[in-house]
C-alpha positions, 0 to 999 in steps of 0.5 A: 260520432260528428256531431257539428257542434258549431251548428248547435246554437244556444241562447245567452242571457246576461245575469241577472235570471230574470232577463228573459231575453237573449242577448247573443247567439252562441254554440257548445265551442263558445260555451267551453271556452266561456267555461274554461277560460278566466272570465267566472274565476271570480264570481265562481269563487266568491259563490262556493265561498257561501255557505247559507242556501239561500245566499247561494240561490240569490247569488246563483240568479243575481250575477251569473250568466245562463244560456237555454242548453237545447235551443234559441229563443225569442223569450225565454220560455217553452212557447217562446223556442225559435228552435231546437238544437237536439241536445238536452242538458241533464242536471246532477246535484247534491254530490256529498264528496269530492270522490262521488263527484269525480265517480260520476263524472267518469262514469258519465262519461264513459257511459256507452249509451249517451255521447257526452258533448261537454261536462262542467262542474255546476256553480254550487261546486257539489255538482254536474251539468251533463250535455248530451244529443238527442234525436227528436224523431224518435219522441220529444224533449220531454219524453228524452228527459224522462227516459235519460232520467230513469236510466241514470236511477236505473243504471247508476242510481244516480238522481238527475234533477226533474225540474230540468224537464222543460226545453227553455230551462236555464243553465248557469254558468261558472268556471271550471277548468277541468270541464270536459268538451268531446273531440268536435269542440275541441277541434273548432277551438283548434281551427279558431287558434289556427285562423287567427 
């Protein structure tokens, strides 16, 4: 399934999460190697070395870097979409272990209904941020993320987070060098390579 992951661009905000404003445009191929490479090895560890919530949330909106999954934006807000890139990011925390972690990555990616375009481990270290295309002529963003939602539940019984609705909602960024791209991200990273 082409999916011309190049073309599927995204807005990227520097920390901390009240700049609302992008600073550059980038795409689902630039977002892997972002998250793959040793740019978050830092921030990434010292976040999952703390342990008091609300350290966590402070530090999560202070120093990382976040980007609207689902399109471009003047302003980060819903009003404030330039346009939509047709993908939705689904958010799934709270994972208890490491093995109920590594299960639900697995079956998410194995899911038949959905193409998995990339799949990295949240910044907390106990969840997934799943990445997936959608088609907006058959309803709405919203409408997409209510129906993935309940399916998940329905189907797995796993819990995506609801307060992920919103088209411009912020995703953070980490490290984890273990994320997953589908072949489309890959083959672009392998053209950049050779182009050099």
């Amino acid at each position: 399934m082409e999916q011309r992951v190049n073309t599927k661009n995204i807005s990227y905000f520097n920390a901390p999460i009240t700049n609302t404003k992008p600073v550059e445009k980038v795409n689902y191929v630039d977002v892997y190697q972002i998250v793959t490479s040793d740019k978050l090895v830092e921030t990434t560890n010292e976040l999952r070395g703390l342990c008091n919530p609300n350290a966590i949330k402070d530090f999560k909106a202070t120093m990382l870097p976040h980007i609207t999954p689902s399109g471009i934006c003047y302003t980060r807000c819903d009003d404030g979409m330039k346009y939509h890139n047709e993908t939705i990011c689904i958010d799934i925390d709270g994972m208890e272990s490491e093995e109920q972690l590594q299960e639900t990555k697995r079956i998410l990616m194995e899911d038949t209904c959905f193409y998995t375009l990339m799949l990295f481990r949240s910044p907390s270290g106990n969840g997934l941020k799943w990445f997936i295309p959608i088609d907006l002529t058959q309803c709405g963003h919203r409408k997409w993320f209510e129906g993935i939602r309940n399916y998940l539940y329905q189907t797995y019984g796993i819990v995506a987070d609801e307060k992920c609705v919103n088209p411009s909602r912020s995703c953070y960024l980490c490290h984890d060098e273990d994320a997953y791209a589908c072949e489309e991200i890959l083959n672009n990273i392998k053209i950049k390579k050779d182009e050099k």
